[in-house]
N, C-alpha and C positions, 0 to 999 in steps of 0.2 A: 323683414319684420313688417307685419300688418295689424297693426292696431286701429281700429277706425271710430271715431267718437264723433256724436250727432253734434249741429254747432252748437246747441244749444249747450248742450254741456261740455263742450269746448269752450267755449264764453264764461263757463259758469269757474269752472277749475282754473282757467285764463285770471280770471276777476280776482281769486283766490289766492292765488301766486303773485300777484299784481300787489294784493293789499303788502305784504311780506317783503315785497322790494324795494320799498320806501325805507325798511329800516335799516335792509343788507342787500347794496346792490352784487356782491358777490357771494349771494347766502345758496347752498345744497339742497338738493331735493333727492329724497328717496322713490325712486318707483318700483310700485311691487303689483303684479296683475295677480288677475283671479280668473275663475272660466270665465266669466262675464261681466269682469271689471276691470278698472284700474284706478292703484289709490295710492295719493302720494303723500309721503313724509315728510315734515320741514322741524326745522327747531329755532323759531323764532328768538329774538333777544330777550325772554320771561323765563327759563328755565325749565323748558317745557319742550312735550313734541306737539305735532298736530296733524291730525292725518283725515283726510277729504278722502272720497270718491266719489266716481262719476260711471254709468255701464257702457260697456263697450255696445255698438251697432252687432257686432254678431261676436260668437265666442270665440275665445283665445286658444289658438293652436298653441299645442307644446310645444314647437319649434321658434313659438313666438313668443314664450313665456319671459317675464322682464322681471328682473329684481338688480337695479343699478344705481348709481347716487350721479349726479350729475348737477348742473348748473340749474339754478332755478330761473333765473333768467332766460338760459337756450329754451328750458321748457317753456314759458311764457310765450317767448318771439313764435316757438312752435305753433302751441295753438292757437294763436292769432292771425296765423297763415292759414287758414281755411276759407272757404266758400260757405254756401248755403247747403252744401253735400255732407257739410262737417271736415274731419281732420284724421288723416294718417298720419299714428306717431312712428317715425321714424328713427334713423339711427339720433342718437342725443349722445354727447360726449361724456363720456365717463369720467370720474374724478374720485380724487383720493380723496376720505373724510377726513376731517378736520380733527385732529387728536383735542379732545376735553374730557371734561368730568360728563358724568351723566345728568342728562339722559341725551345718547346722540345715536346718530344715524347709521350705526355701522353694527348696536346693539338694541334692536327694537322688542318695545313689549310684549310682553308673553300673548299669545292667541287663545288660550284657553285658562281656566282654574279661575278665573275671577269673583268674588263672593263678595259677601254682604251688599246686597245691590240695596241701594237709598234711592227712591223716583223722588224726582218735586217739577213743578213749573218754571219754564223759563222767566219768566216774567215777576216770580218771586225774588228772583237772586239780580237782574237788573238791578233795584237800588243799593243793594248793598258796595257792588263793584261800582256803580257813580259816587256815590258817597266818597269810598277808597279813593277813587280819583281825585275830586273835590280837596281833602284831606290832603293828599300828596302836595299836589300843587299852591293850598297854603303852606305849607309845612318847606317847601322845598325853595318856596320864593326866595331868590338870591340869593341861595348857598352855592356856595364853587361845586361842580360836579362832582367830588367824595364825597360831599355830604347830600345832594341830590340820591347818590346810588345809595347812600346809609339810610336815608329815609324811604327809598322805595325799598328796599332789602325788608327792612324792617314791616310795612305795611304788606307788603305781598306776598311775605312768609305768613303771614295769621291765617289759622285753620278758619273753613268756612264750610260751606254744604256740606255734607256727606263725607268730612272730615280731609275734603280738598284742601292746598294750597290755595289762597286769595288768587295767586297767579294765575292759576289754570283757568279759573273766572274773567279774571282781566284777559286774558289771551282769546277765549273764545269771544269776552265781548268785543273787541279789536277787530280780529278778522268776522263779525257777523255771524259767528255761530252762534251765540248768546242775544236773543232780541226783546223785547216788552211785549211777549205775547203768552200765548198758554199752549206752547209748545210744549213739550213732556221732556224733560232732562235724567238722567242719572248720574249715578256715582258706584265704583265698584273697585275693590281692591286683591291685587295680586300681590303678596309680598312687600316690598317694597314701594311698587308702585299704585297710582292712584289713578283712576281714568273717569271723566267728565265725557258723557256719551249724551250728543244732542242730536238734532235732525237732518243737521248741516254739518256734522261731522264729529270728532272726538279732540280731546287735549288729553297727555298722559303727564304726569309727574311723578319724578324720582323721588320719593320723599323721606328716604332715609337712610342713615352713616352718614359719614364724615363727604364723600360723592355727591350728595345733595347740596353740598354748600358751592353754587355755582359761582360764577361773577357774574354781576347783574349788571346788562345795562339798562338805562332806563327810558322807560316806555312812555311817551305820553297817551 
């Protein structure tokens, strides 16, 4: 397998998976390449996916085509082992996914038919999800952890942008998809699911049946 990514975007995807490990040192990663990418999956503790990419230095041979789930960690340690050449992804250890309700990594969202697209500014939806924050953290001062998860359940299930989940907002602010700037956001729905498509990447949410009522942990 030859995959070879510049360091710079080694570093950047590095950084990304890095934020994500604080919350689950033994949390999965999906990798699925493209002729001239590779983008990876994770499903943070918000009930949510989120999937980054970065382009590969030259195109991807079929023989080297990747769609695997693995350790997001091994992936990390990876691209931190490069030079100033960048980074060959190599073999990465494969793993069984983690059996849950949706949205998870063994069933990723649709590639096409997505509709009613909603644009707004990044830097519009910035307050709202501080607020949200602000909010929780009164709200949650010094309750035992059930009621910590019943209050954040509660605030990050409320519909927002483009008739997202609050969470998908918190998750992209979290990982730095979502910044205070006038970056171009969207919103777009396939079915069920709901996708928040920024410049630094996407969040998808499962947003409906009985499926979507995930267990939440809670995110500061």
């Amino acid at each position: 397998m030859t995959i070879r990514l510049a360091a710079s975007d080694a570093r950047a995807l590095e950084s990304h998976c890095r934020r994500q490990l604080r919350w689950d040192r033994d949390a999965s990663a999906r990798l699925v390449t493209a002729i001239s990418a590779i983008g990876v999956f994770t499903r943070p503790p918000m009930e949510v996916l989120v999937f980054a990419a970065v382009p590969t230095q030259e195109p991807v041979a079929p023989d080297d085509a990747l769609d695997q789930i693995t350790s997001l960690g091994a992936l990390a340690d990876l691209l931190a082992s490069g030079d100033e050449d960048g980074v060959v992804i190599d073999r990465l250890p494969r793993i069984a996914p983690h059996l849950s309700a949706m949205p998870r990594l063994d069933e990723l969202p649709p590639r096409e038919g997505w509709q009613l697209p909603i644009t707004g500014v990044a830097g519009d939806q910035v307050p709202v999800v501080d607020r949200a924050t602000k909010e929780f953290e009164a709200r949650a001062a010094g309750l035992p952890q059930k009621g910590q998860q019943e209050v954040a359940e509660e605030i990050w299930s409320r519909p927002s942008f483009g008739g997202l989940p609050l969470r998908a907002l918190h998750a992209a602010r979290q990982l730095g998809m979502l910044a205070d700037d006038r970056a171009r956001i969207a919103t777009a729905t396939n079915g069920p699911w709901k996708r928040l498509s920024t410049t630094r990447g996407q969040v998808f949410a499962y947003a409906s049946g009985p499926a979507a009522r995930l267990s939440l942990h809670v995110v500061r």
